[in-house]
C-alpha positions as CSV (number, residue, x, y, z in Angstrom):
1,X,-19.7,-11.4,-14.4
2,X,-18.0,-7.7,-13.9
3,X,-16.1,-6.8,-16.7
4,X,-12.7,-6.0,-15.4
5,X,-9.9,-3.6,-16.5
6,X,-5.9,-3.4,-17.0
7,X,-4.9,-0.3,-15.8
8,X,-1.5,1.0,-16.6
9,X,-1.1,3.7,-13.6
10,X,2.2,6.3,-13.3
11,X,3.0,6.8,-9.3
12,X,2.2,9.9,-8.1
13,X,4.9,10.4,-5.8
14,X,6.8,13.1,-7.5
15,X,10.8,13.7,-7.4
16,X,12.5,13.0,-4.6
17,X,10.7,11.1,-2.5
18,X,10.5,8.7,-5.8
19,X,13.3,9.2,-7.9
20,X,12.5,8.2,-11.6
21,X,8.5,7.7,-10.3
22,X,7.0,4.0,-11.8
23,X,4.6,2.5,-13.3
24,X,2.0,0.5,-11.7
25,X,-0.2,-2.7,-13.5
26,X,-3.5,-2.9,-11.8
27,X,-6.5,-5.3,-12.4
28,X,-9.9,-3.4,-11.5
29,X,-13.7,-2.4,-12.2
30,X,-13.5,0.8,-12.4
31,X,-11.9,3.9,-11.2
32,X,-13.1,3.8,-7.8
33,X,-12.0,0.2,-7.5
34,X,-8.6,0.8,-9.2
35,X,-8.3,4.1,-6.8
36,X,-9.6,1.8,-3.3
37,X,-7.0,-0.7,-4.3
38,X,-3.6,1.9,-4.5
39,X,-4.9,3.7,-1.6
40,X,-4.5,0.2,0.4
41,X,-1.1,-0.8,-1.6
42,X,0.6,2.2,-0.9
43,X,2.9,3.1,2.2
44,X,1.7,4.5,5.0
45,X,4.6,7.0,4.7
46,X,3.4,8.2,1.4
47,X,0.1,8.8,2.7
48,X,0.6,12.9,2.0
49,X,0.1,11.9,-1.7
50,X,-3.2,10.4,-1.6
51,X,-4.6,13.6,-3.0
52,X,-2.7,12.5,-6.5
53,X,-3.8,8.7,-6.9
54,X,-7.1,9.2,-8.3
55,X,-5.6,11.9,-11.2
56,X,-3.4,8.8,-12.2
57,X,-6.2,6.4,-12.0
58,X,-8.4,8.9,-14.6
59,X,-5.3,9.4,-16.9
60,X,-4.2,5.7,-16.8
61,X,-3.8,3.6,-20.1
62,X,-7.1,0.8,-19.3
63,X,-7.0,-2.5,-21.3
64,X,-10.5,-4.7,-21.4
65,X,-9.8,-8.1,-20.0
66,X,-11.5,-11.6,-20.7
67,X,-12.7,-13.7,-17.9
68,X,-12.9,-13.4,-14.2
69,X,-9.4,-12.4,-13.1
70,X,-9.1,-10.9,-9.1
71,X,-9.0,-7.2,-8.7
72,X,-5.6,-5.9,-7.1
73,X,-1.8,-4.9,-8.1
74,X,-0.6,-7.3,-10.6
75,X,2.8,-5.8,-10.7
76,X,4.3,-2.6,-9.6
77,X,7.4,-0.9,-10.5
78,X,8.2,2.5,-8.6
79,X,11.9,4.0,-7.4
């Protein structure tokens, strides 16, 4: 079994397109994974700001989880 990560990611789409910006809860292996994951979530329309996920995936707070939980977005809020 993968150990698997909490990721506490700020969204990278700056003032104004998002407003106050968010805060994203994802569930993940690693980087890569967690990076894969918001670059699938995300809007197509905010596809000009892919350049910035991975920055936010590096500095994210991550968390060491117990047991086999599925990868993905476990809750997202963004403005």
């Amino acid at each position: 079994m993968t150990q698997k990560f909490l990721y506490l990611v700020d969204y990278w789409v700056p003032f104004p397109a998002s407003e106050y910006s968010g805060l994203l809860a994802v569930i993940g292996e690693d980087d890569n994974e967690v990076h894969d994951i918001l670059l699938n979530w995300r809007e197509d329309y905010l596809e000009k700001y892919d350049s910035l996920i991975m920055q936010n995936v590096v500095d994210a707070q991550t968390f060491p989880l117990a047991g086999y939980i599925d990868s993905g977005v476990v809750e997202s809020f963004t403005t």
